[in-house]
N, C-alpha and C positions, 0 to 999 in steps of 0.2 A: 537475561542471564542472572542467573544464583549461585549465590556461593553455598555450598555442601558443608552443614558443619560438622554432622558425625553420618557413619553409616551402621544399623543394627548391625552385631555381630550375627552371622548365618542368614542375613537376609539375600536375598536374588539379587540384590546391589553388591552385595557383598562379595559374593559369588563369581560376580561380573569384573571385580577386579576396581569398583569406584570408590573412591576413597575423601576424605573429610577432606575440605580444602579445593578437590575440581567443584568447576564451573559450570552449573546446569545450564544448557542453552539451549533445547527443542525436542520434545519427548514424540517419535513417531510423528516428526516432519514440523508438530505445533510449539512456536516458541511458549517458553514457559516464564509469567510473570509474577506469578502470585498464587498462593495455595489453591485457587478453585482450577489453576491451568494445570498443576500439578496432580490434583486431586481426578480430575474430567480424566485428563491421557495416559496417566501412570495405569491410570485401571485395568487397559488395555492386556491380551496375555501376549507375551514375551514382544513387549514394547522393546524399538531401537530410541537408543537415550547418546544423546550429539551432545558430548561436554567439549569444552571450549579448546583443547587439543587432539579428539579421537571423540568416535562412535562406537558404542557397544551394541550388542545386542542384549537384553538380557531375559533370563529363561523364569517363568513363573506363570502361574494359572491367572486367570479374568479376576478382575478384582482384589487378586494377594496383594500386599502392603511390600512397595517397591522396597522401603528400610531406609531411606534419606529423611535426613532431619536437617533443622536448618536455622538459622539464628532468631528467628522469630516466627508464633504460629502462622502469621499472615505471609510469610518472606517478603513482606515490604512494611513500611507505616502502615497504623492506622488510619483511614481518612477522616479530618475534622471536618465538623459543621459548617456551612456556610451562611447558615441563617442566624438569626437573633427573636426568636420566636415570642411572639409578648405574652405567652403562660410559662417560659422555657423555666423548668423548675431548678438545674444549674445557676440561672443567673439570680436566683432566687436566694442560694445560699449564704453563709455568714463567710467572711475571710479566714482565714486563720487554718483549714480543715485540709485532708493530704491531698496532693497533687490529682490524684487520680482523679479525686471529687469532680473536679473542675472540667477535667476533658467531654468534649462533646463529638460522639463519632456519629458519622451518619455515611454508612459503609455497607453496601449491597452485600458485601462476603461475608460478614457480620448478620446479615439479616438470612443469611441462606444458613452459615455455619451453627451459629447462636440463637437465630428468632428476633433477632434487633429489628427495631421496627427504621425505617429511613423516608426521607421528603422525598427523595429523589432528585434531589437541588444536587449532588454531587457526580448523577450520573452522566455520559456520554452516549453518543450514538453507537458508540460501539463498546459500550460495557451491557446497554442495551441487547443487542444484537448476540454478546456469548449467552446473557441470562438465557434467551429463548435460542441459542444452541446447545447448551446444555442443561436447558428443559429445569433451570433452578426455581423454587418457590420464592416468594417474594412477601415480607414484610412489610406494609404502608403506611405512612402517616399522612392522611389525604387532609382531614379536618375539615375542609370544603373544596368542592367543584366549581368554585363562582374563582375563575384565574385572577383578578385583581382582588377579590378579598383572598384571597391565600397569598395572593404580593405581600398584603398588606400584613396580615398576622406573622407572616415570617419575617417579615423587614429582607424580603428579598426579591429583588423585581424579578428575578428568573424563576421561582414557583410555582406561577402560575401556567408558564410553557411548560415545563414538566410533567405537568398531566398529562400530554400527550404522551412521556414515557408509559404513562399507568394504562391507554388506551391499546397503546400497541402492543405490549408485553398480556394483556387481557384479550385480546386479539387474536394473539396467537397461542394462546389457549394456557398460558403461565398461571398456576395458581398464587391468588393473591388472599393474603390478611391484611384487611386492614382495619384503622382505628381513628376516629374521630375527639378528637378533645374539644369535649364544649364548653364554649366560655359563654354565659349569657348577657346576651343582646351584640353578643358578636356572629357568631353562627349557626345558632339555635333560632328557633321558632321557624319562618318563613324558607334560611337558608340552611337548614336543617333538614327541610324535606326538599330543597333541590340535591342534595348530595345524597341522600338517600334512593332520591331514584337516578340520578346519575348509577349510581353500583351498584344497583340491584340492577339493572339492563345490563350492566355486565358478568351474571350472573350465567352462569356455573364457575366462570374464571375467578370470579370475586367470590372467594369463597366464606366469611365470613365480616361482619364487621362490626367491632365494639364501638360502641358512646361511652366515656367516660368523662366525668365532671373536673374542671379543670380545680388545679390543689396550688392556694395559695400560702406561701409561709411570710412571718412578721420582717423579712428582710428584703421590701420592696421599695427601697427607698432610690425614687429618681427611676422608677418602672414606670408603664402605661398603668393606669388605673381600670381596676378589674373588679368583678362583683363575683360573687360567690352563687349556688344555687341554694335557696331554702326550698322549703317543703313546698310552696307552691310552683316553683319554675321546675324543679325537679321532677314533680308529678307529668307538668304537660311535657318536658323532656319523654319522660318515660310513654306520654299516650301518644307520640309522635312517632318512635323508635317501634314500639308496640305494632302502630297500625301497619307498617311499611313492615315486619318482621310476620304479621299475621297474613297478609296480604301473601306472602313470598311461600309460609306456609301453605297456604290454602294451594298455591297453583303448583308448587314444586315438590311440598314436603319436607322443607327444611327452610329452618327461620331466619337464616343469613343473618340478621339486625337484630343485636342484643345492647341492652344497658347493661353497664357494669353491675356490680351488686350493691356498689356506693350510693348510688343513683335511688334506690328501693330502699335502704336504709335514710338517708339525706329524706324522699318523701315521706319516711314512716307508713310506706307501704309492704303490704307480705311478698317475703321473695317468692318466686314460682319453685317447683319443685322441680326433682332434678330432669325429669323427663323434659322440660320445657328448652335445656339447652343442647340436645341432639349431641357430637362429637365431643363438645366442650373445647372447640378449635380456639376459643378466646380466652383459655383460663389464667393463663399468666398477665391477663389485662386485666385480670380479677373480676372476671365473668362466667356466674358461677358456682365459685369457689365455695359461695357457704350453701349452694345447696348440694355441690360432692361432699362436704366436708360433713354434712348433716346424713347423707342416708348413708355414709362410709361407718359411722360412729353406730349407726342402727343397725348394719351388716353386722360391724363386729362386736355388738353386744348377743345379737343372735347365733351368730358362731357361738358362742362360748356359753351360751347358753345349750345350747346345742351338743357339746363336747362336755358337758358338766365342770364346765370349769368356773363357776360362780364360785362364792365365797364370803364369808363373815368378816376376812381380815381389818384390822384398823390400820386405816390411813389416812394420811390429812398431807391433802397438793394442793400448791398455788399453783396460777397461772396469770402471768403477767402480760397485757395484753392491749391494743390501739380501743381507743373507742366506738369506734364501729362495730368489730368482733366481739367487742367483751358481753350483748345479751345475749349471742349464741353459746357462746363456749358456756357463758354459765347457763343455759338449759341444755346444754348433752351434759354437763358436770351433776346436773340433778336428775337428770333422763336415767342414770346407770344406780341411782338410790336400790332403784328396786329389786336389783340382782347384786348390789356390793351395797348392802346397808349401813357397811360401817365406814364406808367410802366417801370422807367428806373432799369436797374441790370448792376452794376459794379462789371465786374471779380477781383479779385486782386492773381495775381500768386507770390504765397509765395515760396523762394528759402531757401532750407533748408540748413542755415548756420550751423545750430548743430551737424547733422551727416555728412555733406558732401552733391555739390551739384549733387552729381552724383545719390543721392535719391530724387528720382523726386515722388513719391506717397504722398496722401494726410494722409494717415493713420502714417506718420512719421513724422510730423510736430510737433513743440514744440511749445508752449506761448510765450517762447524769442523771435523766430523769426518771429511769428506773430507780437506782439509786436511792435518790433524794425523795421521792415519794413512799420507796417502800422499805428505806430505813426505821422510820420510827415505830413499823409495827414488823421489825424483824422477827423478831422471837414466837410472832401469831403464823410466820407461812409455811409451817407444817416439815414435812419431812423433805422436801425437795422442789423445788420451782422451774416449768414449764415456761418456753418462752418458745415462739416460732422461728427455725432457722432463716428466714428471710430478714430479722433484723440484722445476720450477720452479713460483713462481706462473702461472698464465694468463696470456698475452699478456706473458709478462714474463721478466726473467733474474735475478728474485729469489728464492731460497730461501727457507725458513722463517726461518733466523737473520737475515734481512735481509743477507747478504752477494751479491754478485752474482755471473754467472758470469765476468767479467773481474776479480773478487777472486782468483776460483782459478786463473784462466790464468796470472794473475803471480805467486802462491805458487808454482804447481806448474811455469811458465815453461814452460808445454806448452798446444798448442790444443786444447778439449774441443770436441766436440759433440753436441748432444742429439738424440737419435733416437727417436720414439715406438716404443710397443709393437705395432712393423711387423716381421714377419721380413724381407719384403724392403729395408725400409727399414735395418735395422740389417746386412743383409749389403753392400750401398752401401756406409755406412757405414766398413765397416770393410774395405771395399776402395777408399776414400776417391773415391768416385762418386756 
C-alpha cells in the first residue's frame, strides 16, 4: 500500500475521481509495492485500481500514463549495499564530501530503471521471480564465477549463492549486462577465463560483458592491499578478454567480451575501431567510447564539409580533460586544422590531485584541481573552455568537491561548457555552434 501524493490534472486518475492522499493497494488484482509493480500493471487499458476505501475502474488506452505521483521515484527507500567490496571505490573516498557521495545502492529497480549495475547480494526469490515476470533486463556485477572468491572480494558470504540468481534469470531467457572489475592477481589471469566462459555459455541471455581495471584512489588507508595494472598485466588482461570475445565472434557474430577502453590505453595499445564494438551495449562502462567518440568527430567534419560550412574563422578553445582522453581529444582538435585552419584547440591534461593520480578518467575530476592547475595559465585558454558533462553531478553543475561550474568560470574568468561524449556535439562545441 502507497500513499498517492498528487494526481496530474486531466489525467484518467483524475477523471476516475483519485485524489492525493488515498492509498494505492492493488492495480487489477496485483498488489502494488514499488514503482516497477506500478509501472508492470498501471499499463494495462482501463486497469481497476483498489485504493484502501473503494475500487475504481479507470478509463484510458494500453500503456497511457495512469497520472499518480507519489513521494518518492521509487515509492519506497532506496536499497543499500550489503557488501563491503575490496576495490568498492565509495570506501575509497576522503570524509568530509555530501551525503550522497557515500550511499551505496545495489537495487534491481535501479538497474532496470537507470542501468545500475547490482551483485545481486540484495535480491530474493521472489523479487527474482517478478524480474522474469515482467521480462525486466538486468544489470550485473559478477566480477567472478568461482562462489568463494566472490565471498571473498565482496566481504559477503552470501555472493557467492547468488549466482544462482544470475543462472536462473539467464535461463529464463532475461537479458543480462554484465561487468567484471579486475583487480590483478585477484581475478584475472586463470580466474579470468573461468568467468569468461562461465557467461559466454550463457550466451544470448548474457548479452554483453565489460573488463574493466579496477581504479584505486590515495584514500586507502586500513583497506586490503590492491596493485594496479601496468602495461604489461594490462596487455595479457586484454589477450584473455580478446580471445574469449573473438571466439564468441567467430561462432555467433557478436563479440559479447569487451575491455574497457582504459585497459588499451593502460597497455599503450591501439584502440580497435568502431566496427569492433557491434551495439556498444557497454558504453557507459566506457567501452568504446573513444572509438564512437573518434568516428562521430569524423562524421561531423564531413557533414560540414559537405554542407560548405568550413571556414577561416579564429578561434582558440580549451579543453580540460582526465589523462586518459587528453591524446585523443588532442588529435580530433588537430584532425579539424584542415577545414578550420584558424581553429586552434588546446588540450589541457588535468592530474587528479584529489583522489590520487593513479585516477586518470575524466569523469573524476574535481573544480580544485581544474582550478589550481589551470589558473596560472588563465589568460592562454582562449575564448571559452570545454569540459565533459560527466564531471558534473546529473541534472546539475556540481562537481564531486561540491564546487560549481560558475565557481570555475570566475576563478578561470572564462566561459566553460560541457559537452557529452558526442563527437558531433564536441565539434559544435568547439566551433562554438
Amino acid at each position: 500500500m502507497v500513499k498517492i501524493k498528487s494526481v496530474t490534472a486531466g489525467s484518467p486518475a483524475a477523471k476516475a475521481k483519485i485524489k492525493a492522499g488515498d492509498m494505492l493497494v492493488k492495480i487489477d488484482g496485483n498488489e502494488i509495492h514499488d514503482v516497477l509493480d506500478y509501472q508492470f500493471y498501471a499499463s494495462d487499458k482501463n486497469p481497476v485500481v483498489e485504493l484502501e476505501d473503494r475500487t475504481v475502474k479507470v478509463k484510458k488506452a494500453e500503456y497511457d500514463d495512469l497520472g499518480l505521483e507519489f513521494d518518492t521515484y521509487l515509492m519506497d527507500e532506496k536499497q543499500h549495499c550489503k557488501n563491503n567490496c575490496i576495490f568498492c571505490f565509495i570506501n575509497q573516498m576522503p570524509k568530509g564530501m555530501r551525503d550522497t557521495l557515500y550511499f551505496k545502492d545495489d537495487d534491481a529497480r535501479l538497474s532496470f530503471l537507470q542501468g545500475n549495475y547490482i551483485t545481486m547480494t540484495n535480491l530474493t526469490d521472489s523479487d527474482v521471480d517478478r524480474i522474469i515476470k515482467m521480462k525486466l533486463p538486468m544489470n550485473i556485477s559478477v566480477h567472478t564465477t568461482n562462489p568463494e572468491l566472490r565471498a571473498k572480494m565482496t566481504s559477503n558470504p552470501s555472493a557467492g549463492k547468488c549466482l544462482d540468481y544470475l543462472y536462473k534469470m539467464a535461463a529464463a531467457g532475461i537479458e543480462l549486462n554484465t561487468q567484471i572489475v579486475l583487480v590483478p592477481g585477484i581475478n584475472d589471469g586463470k580466474e579470468l577465463e573461468r568467468t569468461l566462459t562461465d557467461l559466454c555459455m550463457l550466451y544470448p541471455a548474457v548479452k554483453s560483458i565489460a573488463c574493466v581495471p579496477v581504479g584505486l584512489t590515495k584514500f586507502r588507508c586500513k583497506l586490503p592491499k590492491l596493485g594496479l595494472f601496468d602495461k604489461r598485466t594490462a596487455s595479457q588482461a586484454i589477450d584473455t578478454i580478446q580471445l574469449f570475445g573473438d571466439m564468441m565472434f567467430e561462432k555467433y557474430h557478436d563479440r559479447v567480451a569487451y575491455p574497457s577502453d582504459e585497459f588499451f590505453l593502460i597497455a599503450e595499445r591501439p584502440l580497435p575501431d568502431y566496427d569492433y564494438y557491434g551495439d556498444f551495449d557497454q558504453f557507459e562502462n566506457g567501452v568504446g567510447m573513444c572509438a564512437s567518440l573518434h568516428k562521430e568527430f569524423i562524421d561531423a567534419l564531413a557533414d560540414k564539409r559537405e554542407f560548405n560550412e568550413t571556414d577561416d574563422k579564429t578561434r582558440n578553445v580549451s579543453v580540460a580533460t582526465g589523462v586518459l582522453a587528453a591524446p585523443l581529444i588532442d588529435a580530433l582538435g588537430k584532425m579539424l586544422k584542415s577545414d578550420f585552419p584558424n581553429t586552434n584547440v588546446s588540450v589541457h591534461t588535468i592530474r587528479n590531485d584529489f583522489f590520487g593520480e593513479t585516477i586518470t578518467v575524466a569523469g573524476l575530476l574535481t573544480a580544485g584541481d581544474i582550478i589550481n592547475q589551470l589558473l596560472p595559465i588563465k589568460d592562454k585558454l582562449g575564448d571559452r573552455l570545454l569540459i565533459t558533462e560527466n564531471m558534473l553531478k546529473t541534472d546539475s553543475d556540481l562537481f564531486l568537491d561540491d564546487k560549481t561550474l560558475s565557481d570555475v568560470e570566475r576563478a578561470l574568468n572564462i566561459q566553460i561548457i560541457t559537452v557529452p561524449t558526442d563527437g558531433y556535439e564536441l565539434l559544435d562545441a568547439i566551433l562554438g555552434e
